[in-house]
C-alpha positions in Angstrom: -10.7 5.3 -16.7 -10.5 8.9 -16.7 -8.1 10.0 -13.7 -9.1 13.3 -13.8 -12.9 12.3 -13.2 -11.7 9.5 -10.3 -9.4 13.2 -8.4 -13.4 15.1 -8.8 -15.1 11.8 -7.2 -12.2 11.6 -4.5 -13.1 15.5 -3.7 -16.9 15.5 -4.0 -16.7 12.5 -1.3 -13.8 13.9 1.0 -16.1 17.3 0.7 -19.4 15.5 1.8 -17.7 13.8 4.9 -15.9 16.7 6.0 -19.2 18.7 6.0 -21.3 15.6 7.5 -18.6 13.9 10.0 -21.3 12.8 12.0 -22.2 10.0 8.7 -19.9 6.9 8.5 -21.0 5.7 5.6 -23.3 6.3 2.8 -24.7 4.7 -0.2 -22.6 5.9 -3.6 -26.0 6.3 -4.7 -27.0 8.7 -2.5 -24.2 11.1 -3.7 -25.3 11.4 -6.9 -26.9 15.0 -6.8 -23.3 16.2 -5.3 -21.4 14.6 -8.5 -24.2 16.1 -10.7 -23.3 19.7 -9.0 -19.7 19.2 -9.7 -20.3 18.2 -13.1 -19.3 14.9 -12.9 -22.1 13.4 -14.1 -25.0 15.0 -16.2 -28.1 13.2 -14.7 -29.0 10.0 -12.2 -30.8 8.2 -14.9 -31.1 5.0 -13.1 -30.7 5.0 -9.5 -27.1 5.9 -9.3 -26.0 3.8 -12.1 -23.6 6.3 -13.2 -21.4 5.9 -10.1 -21.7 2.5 -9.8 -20.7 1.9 -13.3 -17.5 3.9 -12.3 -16.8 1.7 -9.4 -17.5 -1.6 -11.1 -14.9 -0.7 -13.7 -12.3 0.1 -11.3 -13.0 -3.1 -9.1 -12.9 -5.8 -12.5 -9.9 -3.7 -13.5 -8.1 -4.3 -9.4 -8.3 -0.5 -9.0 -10.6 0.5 -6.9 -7.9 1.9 -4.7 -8.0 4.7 -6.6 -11.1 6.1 -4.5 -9.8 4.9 -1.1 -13.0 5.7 0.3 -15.5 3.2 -1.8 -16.5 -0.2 -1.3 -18.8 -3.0 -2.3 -20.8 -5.9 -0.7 -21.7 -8.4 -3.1 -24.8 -10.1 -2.9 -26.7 -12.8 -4.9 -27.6 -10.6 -7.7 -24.8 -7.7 -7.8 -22.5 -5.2 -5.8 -24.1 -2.6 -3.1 -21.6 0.6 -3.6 -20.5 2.5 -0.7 -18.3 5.8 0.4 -16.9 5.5 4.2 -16.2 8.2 6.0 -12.2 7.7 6.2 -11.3 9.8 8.6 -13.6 8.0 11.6 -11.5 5.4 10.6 -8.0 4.2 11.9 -6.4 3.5 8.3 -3.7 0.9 8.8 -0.5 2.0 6.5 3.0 0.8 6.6 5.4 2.7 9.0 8.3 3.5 6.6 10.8 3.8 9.5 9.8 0.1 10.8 9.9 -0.9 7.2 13.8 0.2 6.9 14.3 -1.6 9.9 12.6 -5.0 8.8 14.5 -4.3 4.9 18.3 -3.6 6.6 17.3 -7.6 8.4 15.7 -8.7 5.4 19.5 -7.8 3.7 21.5 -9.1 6.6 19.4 -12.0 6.4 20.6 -12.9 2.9 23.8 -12.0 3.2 24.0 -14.8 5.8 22.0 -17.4 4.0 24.1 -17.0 0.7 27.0 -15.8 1.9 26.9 -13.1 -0.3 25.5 -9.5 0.2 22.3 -8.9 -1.5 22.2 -7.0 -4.8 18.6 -7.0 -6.4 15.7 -9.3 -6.8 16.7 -10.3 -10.7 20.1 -11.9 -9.6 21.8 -13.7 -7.0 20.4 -15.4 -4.0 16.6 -14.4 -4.9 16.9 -14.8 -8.2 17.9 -18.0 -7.9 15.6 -19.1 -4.5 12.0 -17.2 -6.2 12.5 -17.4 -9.9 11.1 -20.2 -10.1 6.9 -18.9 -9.1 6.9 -17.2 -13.1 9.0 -20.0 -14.5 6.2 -22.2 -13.1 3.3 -20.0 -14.4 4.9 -19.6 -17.7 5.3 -23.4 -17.9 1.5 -24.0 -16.6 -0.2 -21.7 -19.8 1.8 -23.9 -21.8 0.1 -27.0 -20.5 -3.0 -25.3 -20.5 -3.3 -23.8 -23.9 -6.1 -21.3 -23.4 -5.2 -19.8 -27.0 -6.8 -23.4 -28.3 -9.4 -23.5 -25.9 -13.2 -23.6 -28.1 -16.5 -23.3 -27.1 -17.5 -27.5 -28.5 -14.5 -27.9 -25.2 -17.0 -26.8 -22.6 -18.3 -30.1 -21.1 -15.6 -32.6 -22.4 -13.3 -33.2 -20.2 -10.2 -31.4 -21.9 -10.3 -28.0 -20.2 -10.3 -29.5 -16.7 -7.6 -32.1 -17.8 -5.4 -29.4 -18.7 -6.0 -26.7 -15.5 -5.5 -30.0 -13.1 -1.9 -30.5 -15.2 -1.4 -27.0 -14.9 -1.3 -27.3 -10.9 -0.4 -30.5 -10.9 3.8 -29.2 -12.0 6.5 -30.6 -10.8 7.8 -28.6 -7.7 5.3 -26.7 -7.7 4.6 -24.9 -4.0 2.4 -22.0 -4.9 -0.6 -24.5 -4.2 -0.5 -27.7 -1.7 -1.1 -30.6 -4.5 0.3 -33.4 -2.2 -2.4 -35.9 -0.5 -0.5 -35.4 3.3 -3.4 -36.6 5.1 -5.4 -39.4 2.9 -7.2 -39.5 -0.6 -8.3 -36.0 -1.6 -7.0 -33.8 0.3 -4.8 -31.9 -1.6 -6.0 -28.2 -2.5 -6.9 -29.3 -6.2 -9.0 -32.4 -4.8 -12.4 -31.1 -5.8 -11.2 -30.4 -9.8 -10.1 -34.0 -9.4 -13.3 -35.0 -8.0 -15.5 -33.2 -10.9 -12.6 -34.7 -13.6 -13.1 -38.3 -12.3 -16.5 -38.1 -11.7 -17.8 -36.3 -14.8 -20.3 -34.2 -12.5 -21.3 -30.9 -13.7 -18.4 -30.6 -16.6 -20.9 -28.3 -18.5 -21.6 -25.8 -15.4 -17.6 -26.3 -14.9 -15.8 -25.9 -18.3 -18.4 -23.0 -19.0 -16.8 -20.9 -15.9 -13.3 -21.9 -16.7 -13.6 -21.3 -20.1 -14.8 -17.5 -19.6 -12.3 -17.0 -17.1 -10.0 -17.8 -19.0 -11.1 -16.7 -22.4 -12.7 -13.5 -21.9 -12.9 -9.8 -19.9 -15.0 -11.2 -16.8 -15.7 -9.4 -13.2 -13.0 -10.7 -11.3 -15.5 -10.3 -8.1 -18.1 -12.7 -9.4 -15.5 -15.0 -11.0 -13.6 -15.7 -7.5 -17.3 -16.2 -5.9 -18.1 -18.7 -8.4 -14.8 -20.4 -8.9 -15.1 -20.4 -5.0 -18.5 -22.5 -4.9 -16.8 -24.9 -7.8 -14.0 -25.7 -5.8 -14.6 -24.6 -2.3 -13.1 -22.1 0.1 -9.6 -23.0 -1.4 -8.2 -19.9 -1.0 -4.6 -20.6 -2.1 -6.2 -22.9 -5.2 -8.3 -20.0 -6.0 -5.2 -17.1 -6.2 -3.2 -19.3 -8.3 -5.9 -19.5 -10.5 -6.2 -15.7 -10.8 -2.4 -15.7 -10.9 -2.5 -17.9 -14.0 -4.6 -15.7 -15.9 -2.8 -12.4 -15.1 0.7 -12.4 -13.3 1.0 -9.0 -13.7 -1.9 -7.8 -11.7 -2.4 -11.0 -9.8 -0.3 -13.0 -7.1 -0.3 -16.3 -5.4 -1.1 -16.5 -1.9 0.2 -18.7 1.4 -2.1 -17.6 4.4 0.2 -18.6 6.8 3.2 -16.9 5.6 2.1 -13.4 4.3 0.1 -13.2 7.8 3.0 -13.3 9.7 5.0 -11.2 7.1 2.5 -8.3 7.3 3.0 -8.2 10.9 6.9 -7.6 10.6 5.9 -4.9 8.4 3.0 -3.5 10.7 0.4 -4.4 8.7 -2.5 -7.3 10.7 -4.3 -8.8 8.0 -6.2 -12.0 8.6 -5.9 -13.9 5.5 -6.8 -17.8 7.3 -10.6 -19.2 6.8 -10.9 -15.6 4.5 -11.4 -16.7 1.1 -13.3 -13.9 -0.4 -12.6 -10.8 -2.9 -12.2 -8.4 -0.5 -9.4 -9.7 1.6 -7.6 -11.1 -1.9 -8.1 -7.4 -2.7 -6.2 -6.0 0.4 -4.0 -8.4 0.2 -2.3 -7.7 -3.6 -2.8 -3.8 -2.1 -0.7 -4.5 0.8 1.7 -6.1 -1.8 1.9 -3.0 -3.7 2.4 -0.7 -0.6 5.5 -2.9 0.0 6.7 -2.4 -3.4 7.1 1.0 -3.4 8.7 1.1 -0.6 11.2 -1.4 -1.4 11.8 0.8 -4.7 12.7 3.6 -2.5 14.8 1.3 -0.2 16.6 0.2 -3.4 16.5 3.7 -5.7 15.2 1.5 -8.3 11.6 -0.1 -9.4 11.3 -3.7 -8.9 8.0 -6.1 -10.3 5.0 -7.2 -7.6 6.4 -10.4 -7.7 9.7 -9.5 -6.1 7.8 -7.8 -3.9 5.5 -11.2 -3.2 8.9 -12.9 -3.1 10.2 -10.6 -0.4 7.2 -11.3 1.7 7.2 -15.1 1.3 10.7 -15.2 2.5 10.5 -12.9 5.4 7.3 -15.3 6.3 8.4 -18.5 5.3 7.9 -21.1 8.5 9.0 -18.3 11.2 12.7 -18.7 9.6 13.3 -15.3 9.3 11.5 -14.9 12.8 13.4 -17.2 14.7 16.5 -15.8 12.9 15.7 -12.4 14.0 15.3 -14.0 17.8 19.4 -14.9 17.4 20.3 -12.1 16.4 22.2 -9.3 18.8 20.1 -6.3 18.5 21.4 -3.2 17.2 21.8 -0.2 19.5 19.3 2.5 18.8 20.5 5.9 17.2 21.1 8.3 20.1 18.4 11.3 19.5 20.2 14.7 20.9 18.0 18.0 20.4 18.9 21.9 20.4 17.5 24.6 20.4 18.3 26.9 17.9 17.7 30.5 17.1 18.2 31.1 13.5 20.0 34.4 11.9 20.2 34.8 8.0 22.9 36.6 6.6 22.1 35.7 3.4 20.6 37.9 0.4 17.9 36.7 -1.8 18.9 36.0 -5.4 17.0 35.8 -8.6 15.9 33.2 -9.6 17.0 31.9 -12.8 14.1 29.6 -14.7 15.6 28.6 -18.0 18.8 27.1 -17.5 17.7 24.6 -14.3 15.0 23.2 -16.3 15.7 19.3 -17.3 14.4 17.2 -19.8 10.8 15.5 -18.7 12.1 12.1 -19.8 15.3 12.3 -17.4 13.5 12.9 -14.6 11.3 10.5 -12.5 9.3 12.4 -10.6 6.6 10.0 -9.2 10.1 7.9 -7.2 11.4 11.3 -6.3 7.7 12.4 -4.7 8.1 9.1 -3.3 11.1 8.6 -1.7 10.9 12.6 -0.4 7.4 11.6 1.1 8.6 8.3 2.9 11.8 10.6 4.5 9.2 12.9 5.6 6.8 10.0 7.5 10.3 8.6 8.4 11.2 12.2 10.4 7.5 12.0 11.7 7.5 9.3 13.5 11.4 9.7 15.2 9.3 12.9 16.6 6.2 11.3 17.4 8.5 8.1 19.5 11.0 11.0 20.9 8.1 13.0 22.2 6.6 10.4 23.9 9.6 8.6 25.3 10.5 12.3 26.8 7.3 12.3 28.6 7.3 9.0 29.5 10.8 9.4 31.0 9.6 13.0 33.3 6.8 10.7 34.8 4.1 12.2 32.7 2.3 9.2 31.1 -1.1 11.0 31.2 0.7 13.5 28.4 2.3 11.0 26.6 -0.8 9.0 25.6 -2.2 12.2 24.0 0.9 12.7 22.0 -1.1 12.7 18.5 -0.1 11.8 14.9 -2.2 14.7 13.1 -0.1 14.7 10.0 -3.1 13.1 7.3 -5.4 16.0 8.7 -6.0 18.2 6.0 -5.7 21.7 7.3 -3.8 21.6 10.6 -0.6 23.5 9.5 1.5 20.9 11.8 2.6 17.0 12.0 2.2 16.4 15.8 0.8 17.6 18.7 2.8 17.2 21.6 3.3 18.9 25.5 5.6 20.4 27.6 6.1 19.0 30.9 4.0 21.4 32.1 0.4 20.5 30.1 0.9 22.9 27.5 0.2 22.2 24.0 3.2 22.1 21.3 1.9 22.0 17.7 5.1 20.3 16.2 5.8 20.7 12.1 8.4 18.1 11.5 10.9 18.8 8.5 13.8 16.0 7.1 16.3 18.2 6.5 20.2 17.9 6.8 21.1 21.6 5.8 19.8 24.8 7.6 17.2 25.3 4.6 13.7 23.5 4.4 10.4 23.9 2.4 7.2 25.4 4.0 3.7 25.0 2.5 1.2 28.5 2.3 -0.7 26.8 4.9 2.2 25.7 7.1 3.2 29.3 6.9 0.0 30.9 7.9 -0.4 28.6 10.9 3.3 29.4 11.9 2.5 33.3 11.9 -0.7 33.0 13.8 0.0 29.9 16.5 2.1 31.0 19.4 1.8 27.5 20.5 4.2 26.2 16.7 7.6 24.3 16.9 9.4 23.5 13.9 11.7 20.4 14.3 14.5 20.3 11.5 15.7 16.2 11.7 18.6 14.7 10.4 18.9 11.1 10.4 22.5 8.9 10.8 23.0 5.7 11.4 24.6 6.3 14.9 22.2 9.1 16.1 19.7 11.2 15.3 19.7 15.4 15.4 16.5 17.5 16.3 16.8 21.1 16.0 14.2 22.9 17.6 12.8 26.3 16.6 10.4 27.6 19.0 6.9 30.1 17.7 9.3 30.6 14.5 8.8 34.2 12.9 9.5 33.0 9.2 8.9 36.5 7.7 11.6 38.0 10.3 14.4 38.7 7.6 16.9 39.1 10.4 16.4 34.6 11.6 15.3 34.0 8.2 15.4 34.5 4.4 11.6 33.4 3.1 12.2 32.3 -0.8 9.2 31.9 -3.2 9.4 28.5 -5.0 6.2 27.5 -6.7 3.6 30.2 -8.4 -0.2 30.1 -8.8 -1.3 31.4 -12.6 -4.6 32.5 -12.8 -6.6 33.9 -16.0 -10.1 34.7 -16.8 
């Protein structure tokens, strides 16, 4: 899929919403003369099949992420597209600062269990405890054979045979195949059912066989493997898992429900067998891998990321570990005020020697980890703000204290008060040096808003330092020196 096409969809629809706030939602459809104006598209031959030819490929491919903003209902006969309006809604995302929290116990947590402190996900303690979820896969295609699987198959017997022994592996606990409570009641029973029975094995083998076989639509192929086998929802994500570990993951309701909420994301995974929540869920997976990567300063698969998940959910262990554990003393926060003076000269700039080699540099993990340090300095402001209020008696302030830094535009992160009522518009830096980068926009607020703070933080482990500069004058030479560090080329 063409990326640059998916950025012109993403602004055509953020566009239409911030003109039209009043809309929540609207048919992809319906957008069509807007794409056609941009030049995404040359012409709505068919009722918007253009766009929703572009969103059916993203959603058989698992990326539909990639337009944040579109959505599908599936009905009987095929997929209804949608845009939502994402800024009337709440968007749940992971706190980085709780996640650093819940990754320092996640590492403590090891270190107790093994004895040993944790390294990395391909060796010690979690290599040895998770390994095992590919190493059962890898043994499962072996017992099934799909390479060998034929079309004169369909309706024999063999291909179910061979998916039931494929779940039916020794130790393994990615699906519930024990009977606990009487004859049939394991997650596989219906498979077992239709094997011994020799019901529908045509209907059966056909769907297993293309699923397994060929490029399907992963949305209708959950749906019908769903109404083959029943709401099974861990059943059905092993399945998937089987036929791509790499974009697909096994599931245990229980566990990864209360593992989102460590992390501070609710998702209701119990009784919800259904494409969309299997979709959230491996996206939630992948929001915790990235931040693990920055954690660690170093990329790690979607399984380990599964695997950290499962064991920080695993039967309330962790939980009830946490519960025994002596909580740490929060990092002391002490702010200052500060009135800047440069005495520094600029200096030219020198272009040619700085420049390093594309392939040394990862760029995406640098973005990344300055981005999460960034949210993480948010958020210390956003707490500090309101604990300040809270603590001067003026609750009715702290309650508006506002997170305004995913509004395009603003110029600021936060919008806080003095005691007094008055507004502070609050533009939160990371920095742990008396320099800091400033956005064109940032800038132009900064010289026009007599009511802008710039708080400079620097995180320790033992405290935490706001420096406060209040209605900054960045282009006073005598506080500052203002350096240019990106330019815009233009030609005709």
């Amino acid at each position: 899929m063409d990326r640059e096409k998916i950025n012109r969809i993403n602004e055509v629809v953020t566009v239409y919403f911030n003109l039209n706030p009043e809309i929540k939602e609207t048919k992809a459809k319906d957008l069509m003369p807007e794409f056609i104006a941009a030049g995404i598209f040359n012409s709505d031959q068919k009722d918007g099949l253009e766009i929703r030819q572009v969103l059916r490929e993203l959603s058989e491919k698992n990326e539909l992420n990639l337009i944040p903003s579109a959505y599908g209902e599936k009905k009987k006969m095929n997929t209804n597209w949608f845009f939502k309006n994402r800024s009337s809604v709440i968007e749940e995302t992971i706190s980085p600062l709780r996640f650093e929290t819940v990754f320092e116990n996640f590492k403590e947590y090891i270190k107790e269990l093994s004895n040993k402190p944790f390294v990395n996900f391909s060796a010690g303690y979690m290599h040895y405890r998770e390994a095992y979820k590919m190493e059962i896969r890898s043994a499962a295609l072996l017992l099934m054979d799909t390479k060998n699987w034929h079309e004169s198959d369909v309706g024999s017997g063999k291909i179910l045979k061979k998916l039931i022994s494929a779940i039916e592996i020794k130790g393994n606990n990615l699906v519930q195949i024990h009977h606990k409570w009487g004859p049939y009641t394991a997650e596989h029973s219906a498979l077992i059912k239709l094997h011994e029975e020799k019901t529908n094995l045509d209907k059966v083998e056909e769907i297993l066989f293309r699923f397994y076989t060929s490029s399907v639509n992963n949305e209708d192929y959950f749906e019908k493997l769903k109404q083959l086998f029943g709401a099974r929802f861990s059943l059905i994500a092993y399945l998937f898992f089987l036929k791509d570990g790499r974009k697909f993951l096994p599931i245990s309701t229980s566990n990864f429900e209360y593992a989102f909420n460590q992390v501070g994301l609710g998702l209701k995974l119990k009784s919800r067998a259904n494409w969309p929540t299997y979709l959230s869920f491996l996206n939630r997976v992948r929001e915790v891998q990235k931040l693990i990567e920055v954690q660690m300063d170093e990329e790690i698969t979607l399984i380990d990321a599964h695997s950290f998940l499962w064991l920080i959910g695993y039967k309330n262990k962790f939980k009830d570990w946490l519960t025994n554990q002596s909580q740490k003393a929060l990092p002391q926060i002490i702010e200052s005020d500060i009135s800047p003076k440069n005495t520094r000269q600029a200096t030219t700039r020198e272009t040619s020697s700085s420049i390093l080699p594309v392939s040394s540099v990862d760029f995406a993990t640098i973005e990344e980890a300055r981005r999460q340090s960034g949210r993480k300095a948010e958020e210390v402001v956003i707490e500090y703000e309101k604990d300040k209020l809270h603590s001067a008696g003026r609750e009715d302030l702290a309650a508006k204290v506002l997170d305004c830094s995913s509004r395009l535009g603003m110029g600021y992160d936060v919008l806080s008060f003095t005691l007094a009522g008055k507004e502070k518009h609050i533009e939160v830096k990371n920095c742990n040096s008396n320099s800091f980068y400033i956005t064109a926009n940032e800038l132009a607020v900064s010289q026009q808003d007599p009511l802008y703070y710039i708080y400079l933080v620097k995180r320790e482990e033992t405290r935490t330092e706001i420096r406060v500069i209040s209605t900054p004058e960045l282009n006073n030479s005598d506080s500052f020196l203002l350096e240019p560090q990106t330019f815009k080329v233009s030609f005709d």
